[in-house]
C-alpha positions as CSV (number, residue, x, y, z in Angstrom):
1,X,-23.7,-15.5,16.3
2,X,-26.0,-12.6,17.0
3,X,-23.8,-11.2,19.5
4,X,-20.5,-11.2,17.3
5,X,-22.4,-9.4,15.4
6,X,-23.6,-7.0,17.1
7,X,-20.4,-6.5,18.7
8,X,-19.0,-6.4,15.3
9,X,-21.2,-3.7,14.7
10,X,-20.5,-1.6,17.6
11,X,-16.8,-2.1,17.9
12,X,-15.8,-3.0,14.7
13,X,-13.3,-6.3,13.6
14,X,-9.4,-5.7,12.9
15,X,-9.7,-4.3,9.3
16,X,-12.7,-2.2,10.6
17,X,-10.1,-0.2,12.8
18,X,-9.2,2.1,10.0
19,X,-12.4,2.9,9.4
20,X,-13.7,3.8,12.5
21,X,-10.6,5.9,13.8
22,X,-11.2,7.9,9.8
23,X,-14.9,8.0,10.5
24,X,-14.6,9.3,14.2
25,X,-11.9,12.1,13.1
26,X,-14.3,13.3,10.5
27,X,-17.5,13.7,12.5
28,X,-15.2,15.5,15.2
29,X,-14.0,17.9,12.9
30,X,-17.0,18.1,11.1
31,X,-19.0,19.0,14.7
32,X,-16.0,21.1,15.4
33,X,-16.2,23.3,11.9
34,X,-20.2,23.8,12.1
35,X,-20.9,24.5,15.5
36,X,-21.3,28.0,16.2
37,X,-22.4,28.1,19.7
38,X,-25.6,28.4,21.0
39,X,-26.4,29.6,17.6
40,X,-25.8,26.5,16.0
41,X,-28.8,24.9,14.4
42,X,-29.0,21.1,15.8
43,X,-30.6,19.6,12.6
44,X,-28.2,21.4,10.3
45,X,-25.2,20.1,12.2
46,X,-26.6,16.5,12.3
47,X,-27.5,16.6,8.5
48,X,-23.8,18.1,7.9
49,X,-22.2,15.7,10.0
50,X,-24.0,12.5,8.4
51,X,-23.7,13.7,4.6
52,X,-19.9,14.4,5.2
53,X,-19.2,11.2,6.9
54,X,-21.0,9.2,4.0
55,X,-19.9,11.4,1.6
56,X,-16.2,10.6,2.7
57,X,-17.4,6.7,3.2
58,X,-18.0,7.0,-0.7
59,X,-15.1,7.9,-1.7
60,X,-13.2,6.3,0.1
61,X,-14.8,3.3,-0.9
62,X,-14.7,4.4,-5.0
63,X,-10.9,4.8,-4.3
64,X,-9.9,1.3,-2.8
65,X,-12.4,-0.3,-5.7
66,X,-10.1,1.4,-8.4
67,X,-6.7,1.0,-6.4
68,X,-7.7,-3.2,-6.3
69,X,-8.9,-3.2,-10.0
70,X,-5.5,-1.4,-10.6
71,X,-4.1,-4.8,-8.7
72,X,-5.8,-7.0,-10.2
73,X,-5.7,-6.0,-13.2
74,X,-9.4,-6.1,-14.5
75,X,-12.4,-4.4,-13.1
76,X,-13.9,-5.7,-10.3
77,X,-17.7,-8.1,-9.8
78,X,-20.3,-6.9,-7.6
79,X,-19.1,-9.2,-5.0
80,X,-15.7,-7.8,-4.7
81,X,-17.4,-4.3,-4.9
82,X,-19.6,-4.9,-2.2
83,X,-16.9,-6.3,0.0
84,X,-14.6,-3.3,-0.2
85,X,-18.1,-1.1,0.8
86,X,-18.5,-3.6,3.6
87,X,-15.7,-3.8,4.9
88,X,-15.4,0.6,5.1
89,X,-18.4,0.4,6.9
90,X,-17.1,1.5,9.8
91,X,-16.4,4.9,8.7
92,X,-19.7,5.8,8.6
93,X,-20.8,4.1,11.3
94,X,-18.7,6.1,14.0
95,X,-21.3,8.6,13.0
96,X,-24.2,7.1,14.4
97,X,-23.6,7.9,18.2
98,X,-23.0,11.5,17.5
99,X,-25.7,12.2,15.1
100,X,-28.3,10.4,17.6
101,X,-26.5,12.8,20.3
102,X,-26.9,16.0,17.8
103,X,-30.8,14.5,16.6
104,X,-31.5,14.5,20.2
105,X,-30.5,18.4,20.8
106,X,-32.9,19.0,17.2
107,X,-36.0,17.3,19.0
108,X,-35.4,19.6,22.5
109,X,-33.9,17.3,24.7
110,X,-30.5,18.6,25.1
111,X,-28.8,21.8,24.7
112,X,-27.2,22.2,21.3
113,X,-23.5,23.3,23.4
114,X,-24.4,19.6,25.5
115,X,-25.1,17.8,22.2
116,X,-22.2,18.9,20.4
117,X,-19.5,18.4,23.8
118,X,-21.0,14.9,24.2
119,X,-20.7,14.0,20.2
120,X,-16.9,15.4,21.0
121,X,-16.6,12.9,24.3
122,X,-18.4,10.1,22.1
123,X,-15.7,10.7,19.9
124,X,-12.6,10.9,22.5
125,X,-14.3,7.5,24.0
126,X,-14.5,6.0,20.9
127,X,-10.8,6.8,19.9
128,X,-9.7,5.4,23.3
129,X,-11.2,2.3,22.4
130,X,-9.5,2.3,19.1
131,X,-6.3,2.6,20.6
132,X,-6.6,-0.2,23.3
133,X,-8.4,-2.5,19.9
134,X,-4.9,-1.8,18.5
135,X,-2.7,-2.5,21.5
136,X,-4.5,-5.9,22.2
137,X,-4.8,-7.0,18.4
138,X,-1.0,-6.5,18.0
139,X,-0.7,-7.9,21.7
140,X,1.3,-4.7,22.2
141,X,3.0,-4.9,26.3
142,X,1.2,-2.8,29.1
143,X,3.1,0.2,28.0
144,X,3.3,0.3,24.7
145,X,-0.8,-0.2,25.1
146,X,-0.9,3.2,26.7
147,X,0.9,4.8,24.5
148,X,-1.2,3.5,21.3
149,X,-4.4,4.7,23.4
150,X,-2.6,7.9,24.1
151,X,-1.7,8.6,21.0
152,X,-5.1,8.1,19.7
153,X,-6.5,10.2,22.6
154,X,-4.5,13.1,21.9
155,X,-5.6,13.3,18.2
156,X,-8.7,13.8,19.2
157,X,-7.9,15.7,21.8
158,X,-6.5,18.0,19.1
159,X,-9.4,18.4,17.3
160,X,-12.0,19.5,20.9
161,X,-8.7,22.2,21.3
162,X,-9.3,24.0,18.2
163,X,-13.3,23.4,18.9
164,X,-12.2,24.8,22.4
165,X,-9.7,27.7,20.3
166,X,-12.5,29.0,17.7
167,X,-15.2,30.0,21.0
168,X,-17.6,27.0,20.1
């Protein structure tokens, strides 16, 4: 039981998918928007990237709570509250790899440029993954699989291009 939950945690269930695809693309572009080269201050760009991720984890979790009181028609318990909040969780937990990355370039052990390329790769990895969750979930055939991981690889792809594009 430990284990599914640990793997649960790292790789997310089916209706985590969403979350950790959102959460991954905002970290990415959030590391992509603050880094400044080898000016970039480590701690800052950790802080910025875990604020923004929970910041967008919030909302999105404040908008699904009103959207299912709106279907329900009455206001929703604590229970159902928390289960929405739980079951988002994933967005900001595709933050944690790439904030320990970025913490570990604020305490000295890696270049800032390493940190923030690695977070980017952590990210890339992380969509990949997504994309063959997907393909086996939906028992998609061999090439349809690599085109769901693909396709997810190349939106994040898109994002370390304009990291690439802007001289970071």
């Amino acid at each position: 039981m430990r284990r599914l939950r640990l793997r649960n945690l790292l790789y997310g269930y089916h209706l985590g998918l969403a979350g950790t695809v959102y959460g991954t693309i905002v970290v990415m572009a959030t590391i992509t928007a603050g880094s400044h080269g080898p000016e970039t201050v480590a701690w800052e760009l950790a802080v910025a990237v875990a604020v923004t991720v929970l910041v967008f984890w919030i909302a999105h979790v404040y908008a699904h709570t009103l959207a299912e009181s709106l279907e329900r028609g009455r206001r929703l318990d604590t229970a159902e509250f928390t289960s929405i909040a739980k079951r988002e969780l994933a967005m900001p937990l595709a933050g944690v790899a790439p904030v320990a990355i970025l913490v570990l370039s604020a305490v000295g052990l890696l270049k800032i440029q390493t940190a923030t390329w690695l977070a980017m790769g952590v990210g890339i990895a992380t969509l990949a993954a997504q994309g063959a969750r997907y393909a086996a979930f939906e028992r998609l055939s061999r090439p349809a699989s690599i085109v769901a991981i693909a396709l997810n690889v190349a939106l994040g792809l898109v994002i370390v291009a304009l990291k690439a594009l802007v001289g970071h």
